[in-house]
N, C-alpha and C positions, 0 to 999 in steps of 0.2 A: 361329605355327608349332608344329607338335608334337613332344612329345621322343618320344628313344629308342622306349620304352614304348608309348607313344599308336601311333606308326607303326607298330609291329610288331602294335600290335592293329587298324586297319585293313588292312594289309596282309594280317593271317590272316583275316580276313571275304571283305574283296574277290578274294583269291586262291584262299580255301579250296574246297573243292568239297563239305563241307556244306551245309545249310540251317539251322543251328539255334545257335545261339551265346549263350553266356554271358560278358558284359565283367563279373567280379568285380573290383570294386576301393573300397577305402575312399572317404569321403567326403574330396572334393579332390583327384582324381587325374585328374582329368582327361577322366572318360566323355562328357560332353556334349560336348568340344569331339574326341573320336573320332564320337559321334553327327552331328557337324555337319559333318562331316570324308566320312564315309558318304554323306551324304546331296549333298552338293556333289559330289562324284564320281561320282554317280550322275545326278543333271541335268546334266553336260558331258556323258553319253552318251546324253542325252534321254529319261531315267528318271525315274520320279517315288517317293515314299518315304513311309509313315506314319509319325510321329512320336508315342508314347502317353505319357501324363501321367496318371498316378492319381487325379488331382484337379480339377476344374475351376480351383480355387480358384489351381492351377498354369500353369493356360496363359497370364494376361496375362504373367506374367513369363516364360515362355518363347517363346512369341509375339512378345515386344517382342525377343526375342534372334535368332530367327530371322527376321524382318520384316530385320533391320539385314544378315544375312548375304544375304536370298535375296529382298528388296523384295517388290513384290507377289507372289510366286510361294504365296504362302503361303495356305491355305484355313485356318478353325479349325472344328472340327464338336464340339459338347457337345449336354446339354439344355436351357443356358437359354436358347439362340438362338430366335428368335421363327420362326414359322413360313416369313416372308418372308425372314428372314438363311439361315434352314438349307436354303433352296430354292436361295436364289444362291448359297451355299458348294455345293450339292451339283453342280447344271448348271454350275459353272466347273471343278471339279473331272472333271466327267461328257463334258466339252468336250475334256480336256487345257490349259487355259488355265494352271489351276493345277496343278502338280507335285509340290507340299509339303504335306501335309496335318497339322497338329496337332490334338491332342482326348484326350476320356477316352475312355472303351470303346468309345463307340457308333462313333467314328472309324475303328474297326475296321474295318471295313462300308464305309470311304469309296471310291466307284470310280475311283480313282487309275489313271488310260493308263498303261502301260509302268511297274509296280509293281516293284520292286531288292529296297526295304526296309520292313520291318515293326519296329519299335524302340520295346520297353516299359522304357521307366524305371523306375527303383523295383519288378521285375518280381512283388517277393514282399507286395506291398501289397493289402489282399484289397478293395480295392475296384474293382480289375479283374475281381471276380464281379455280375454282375446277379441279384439277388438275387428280382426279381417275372419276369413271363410277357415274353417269352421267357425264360426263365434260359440262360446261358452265363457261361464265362467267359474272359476277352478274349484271354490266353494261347494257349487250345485252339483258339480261332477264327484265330488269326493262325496259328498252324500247322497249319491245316488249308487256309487260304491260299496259303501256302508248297506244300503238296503238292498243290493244285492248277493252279498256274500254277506255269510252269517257269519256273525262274532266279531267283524270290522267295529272301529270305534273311530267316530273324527273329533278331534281337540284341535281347537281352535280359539288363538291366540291373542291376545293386544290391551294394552294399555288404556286405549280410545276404540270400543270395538264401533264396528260398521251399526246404523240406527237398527238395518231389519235384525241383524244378530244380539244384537242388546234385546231389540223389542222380544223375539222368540225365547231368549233363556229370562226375559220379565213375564212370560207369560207361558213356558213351564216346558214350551218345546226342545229344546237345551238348556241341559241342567249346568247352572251356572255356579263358578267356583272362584270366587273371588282369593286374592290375595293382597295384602295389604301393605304387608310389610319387608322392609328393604334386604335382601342376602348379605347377608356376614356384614351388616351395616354399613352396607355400601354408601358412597357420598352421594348425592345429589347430582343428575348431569347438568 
């Protein structure tokens, strides 16, 4: 169940009439399980959602998290997937079979049916930049997503966000939702 906080920060997502959102909150407060909170809400309306993780190194452990919540519903799309894994992630994904897409950058890109949500983790971590051809970075693409289908919404995520995404939700281009306080009084890492 989520507290106070958490619900008031789904609620401002799900209700807001934005496209653009920043969840600020320390570490332990509870953002992934508002991420998972998003995303569940969004497949009861037969919506499907990306899920971005900075790191490869990050998806088995969030993978195994969201596997438990949403069973098979879940694609994972990186680069070390083999040509024949990133083919059946892509055509189940391309099918609407799957709803739930996890990955690094490249996920960006994933043709998720009936797309809700766009949800960068960790949003100020620059390895959401592609640094060889094509260059992009994963941010601009997911909002550039959002403005081109209607009803997309990108949440984006971190403790320490990046200056230009702080500066934009100080200055009213992302509506910014802070949280404060710690999940089920979690300890201190």
């Amino acid at each position: 169940s989520l507290n106070e906080e958490q619900q008031n920060t789904v609620n401002a997502v799900e209700n807001g009439t934005g496209n653009y959102y920043l969840t600020k909150g320390r570490t332990g407060c509870g953002k992934t399980v508002v991420y998972i909170r998003l995303i569940k809400n969004a497949l009861k309306e037969g919506n499907g959602s990306i899920f971005l993780v900075p790191e490869i190194s990050l998806t088995p452990q969030m993978m195994d998290r969201l596997r438990r919540e949403f069973s098979n519903n879940v694609a994972l799309l990186h680069s070390r997937l083999t040509g024949k894994e990133r083919k059946e992630e892509w055509y189940s994904i391309k099918s609407g079979n799957t709803k739930v897409v996890i990955g690094a950058r490249s996920a960006v890109f994933a043709p998720v049916q009936n797309l809700k949500y766009i949800i960068l983790d960790e949003e100020h971590e620059t390895t959401y930049k592609q640094e060889s051809n094509p260059r992009y970075h994963t941010k601009n693409v997911a909002i550039k997503r959002a403005n081109l289908s209607e009803g997309v919404k990108v949440v984006l995520g971190s403790a320490t966000p990046s200056f230009d995404t702080y500066y934009q939700a100080k200055e009213g281009v992302i509506e910014l939702l802070e949280m404060k306080n710690r999940y089920n009084d979690a300890r201190k890492p």
